[in-house]
C-alpha positions as CSV (number, residue, x, y, z in Angstrom):
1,X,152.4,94.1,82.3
2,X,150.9,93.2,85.8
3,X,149.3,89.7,85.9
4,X,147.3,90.8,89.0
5,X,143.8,90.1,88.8
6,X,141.7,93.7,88.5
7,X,139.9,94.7,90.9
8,X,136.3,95.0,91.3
9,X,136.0,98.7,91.8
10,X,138.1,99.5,88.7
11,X,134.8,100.2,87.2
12,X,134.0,103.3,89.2
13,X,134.9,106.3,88.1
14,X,134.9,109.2,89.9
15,X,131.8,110.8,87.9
16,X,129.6,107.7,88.5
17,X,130.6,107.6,92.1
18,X,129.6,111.2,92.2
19,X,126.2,109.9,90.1
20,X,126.0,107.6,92.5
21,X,125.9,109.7,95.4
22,X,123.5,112.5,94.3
23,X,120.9,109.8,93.3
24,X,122.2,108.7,97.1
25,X,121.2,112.1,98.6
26,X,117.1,111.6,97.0
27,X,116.8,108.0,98.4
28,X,117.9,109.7,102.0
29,X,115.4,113.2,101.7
30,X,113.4,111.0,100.8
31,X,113.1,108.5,103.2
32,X,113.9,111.7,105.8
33,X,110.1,112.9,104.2
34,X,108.5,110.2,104.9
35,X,110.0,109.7,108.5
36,X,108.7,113.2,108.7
37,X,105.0,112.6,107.3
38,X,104.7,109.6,110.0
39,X,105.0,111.8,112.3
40,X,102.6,114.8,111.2
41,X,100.0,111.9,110.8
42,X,100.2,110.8,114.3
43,X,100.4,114.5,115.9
44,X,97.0,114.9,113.6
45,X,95.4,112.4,114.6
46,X,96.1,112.0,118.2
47,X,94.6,115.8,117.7
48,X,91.5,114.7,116.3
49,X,91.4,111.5,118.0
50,X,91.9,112.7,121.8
51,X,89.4,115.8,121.1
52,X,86.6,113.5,120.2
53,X,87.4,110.8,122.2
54,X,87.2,113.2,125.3
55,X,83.6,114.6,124.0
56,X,82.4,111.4,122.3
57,X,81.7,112.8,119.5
58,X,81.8,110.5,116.3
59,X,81.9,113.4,113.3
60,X,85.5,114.5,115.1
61,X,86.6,111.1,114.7
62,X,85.4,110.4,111.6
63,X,86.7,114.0,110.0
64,X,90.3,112.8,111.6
65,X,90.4,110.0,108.7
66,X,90.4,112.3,106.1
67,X,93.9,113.2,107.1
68,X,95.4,110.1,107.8
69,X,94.2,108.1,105.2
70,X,95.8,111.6,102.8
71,X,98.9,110.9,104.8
72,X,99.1,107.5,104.6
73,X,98.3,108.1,100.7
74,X,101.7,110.4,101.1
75,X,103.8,108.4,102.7
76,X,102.6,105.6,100.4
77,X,103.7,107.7,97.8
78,X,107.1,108.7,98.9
79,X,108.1,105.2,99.7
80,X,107.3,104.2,96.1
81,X,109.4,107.0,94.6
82,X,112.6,105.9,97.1
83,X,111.9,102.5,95.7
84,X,112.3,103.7,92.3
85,X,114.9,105.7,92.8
86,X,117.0,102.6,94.4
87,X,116.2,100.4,91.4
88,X,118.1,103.8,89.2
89,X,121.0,103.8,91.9
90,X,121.3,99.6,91.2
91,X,121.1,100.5,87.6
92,X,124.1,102.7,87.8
93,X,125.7,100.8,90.5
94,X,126.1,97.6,88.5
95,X,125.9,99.0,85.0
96,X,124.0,96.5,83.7
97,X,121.9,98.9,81.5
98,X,123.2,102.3,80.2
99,X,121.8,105.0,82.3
100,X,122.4,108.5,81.0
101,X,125.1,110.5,82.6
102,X,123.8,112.3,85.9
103,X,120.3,111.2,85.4
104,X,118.0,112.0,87.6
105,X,114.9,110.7,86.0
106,X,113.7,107.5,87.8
107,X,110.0,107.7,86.3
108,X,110.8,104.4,84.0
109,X,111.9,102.4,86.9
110,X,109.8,99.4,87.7
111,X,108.8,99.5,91.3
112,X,105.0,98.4,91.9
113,X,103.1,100.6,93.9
114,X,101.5,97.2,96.0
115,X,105.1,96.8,97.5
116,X,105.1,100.6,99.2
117,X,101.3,100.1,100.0
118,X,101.9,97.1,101.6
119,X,105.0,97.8,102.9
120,X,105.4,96.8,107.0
121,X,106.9,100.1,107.6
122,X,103.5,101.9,106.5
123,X,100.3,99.4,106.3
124,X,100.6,98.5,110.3
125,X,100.8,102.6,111.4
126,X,98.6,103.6,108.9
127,X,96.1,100.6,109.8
128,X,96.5,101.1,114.0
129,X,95.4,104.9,113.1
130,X,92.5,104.0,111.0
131,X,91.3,101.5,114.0
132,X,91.2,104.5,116.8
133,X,89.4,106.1,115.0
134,X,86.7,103.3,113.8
135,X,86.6,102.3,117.8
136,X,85.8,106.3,118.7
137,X,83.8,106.5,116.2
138,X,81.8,103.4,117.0
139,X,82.4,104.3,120.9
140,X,80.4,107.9,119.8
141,X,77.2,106.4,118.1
């Protein structure tokens, strides 16, 4: 009998390492989509943006909202479900609560959507797009 104190990571065995990392491999695909939708937003609306802006033309302008303010809605949207997922990866991480085995399911996690929304990674993009497009749209009246 060892009187060596145990160590930390005794806890983790291999299947909820191996829960650990699938849940892992959503919080990056994820976070990959949304890196993804910031950019398809910004290729739109430079689209938008630099056609009316080089015709003047307000209703160009104020049609290239629509699809940033549904990409912003998006990648509002797939920040919130990372967040959600992260509070199931603690969950398992520190098994403070009994999580199912291999659970995927993430929809009970409490992550308000006001902290994706307001999030400094997506309000300040999102917002800097919106404002080209009120000044051309102002600029075209």
């Amino acid at each position: 009998m060892s009187n060596e104190p145990k160590s930390a990571y005794e806890e983790f065995r291999p299947e909820r390492i191996k829960h650990m990392d699938l849940i892992q491999a959503v919080i990056a695909r994820l976070a990959s989509e949304a890196a993804l939708v910031r950019g398809w937003a910004l290729t739109v609306a430079a689209a938008f943006y630099g056609f009316a802006a080089k015709n003047l033309n307000w209703r160009i302008a104020a049609v290239g909202l629509l699809p940033v303010i549904a990409f912003w809605w998006l990648n509002v949207y797939c920040l919130w479900t990372e967040q959600k997922y992260r509070c199931l990866y603690n969950r398992v991480a520190t098994s403070a609560e009994s999580v199912e085995p291999f659970s995927m399911d993430a929809s009970k996690e409490a992550a308000p959507m006001s902290k994706a929304i307001w999030s400094p990674v997506v309000w300040p993009f999102y917002f800097a797009m919106v404002a080209v497009g009120a000044v051309i749209i102002v600029a075209g009246l």
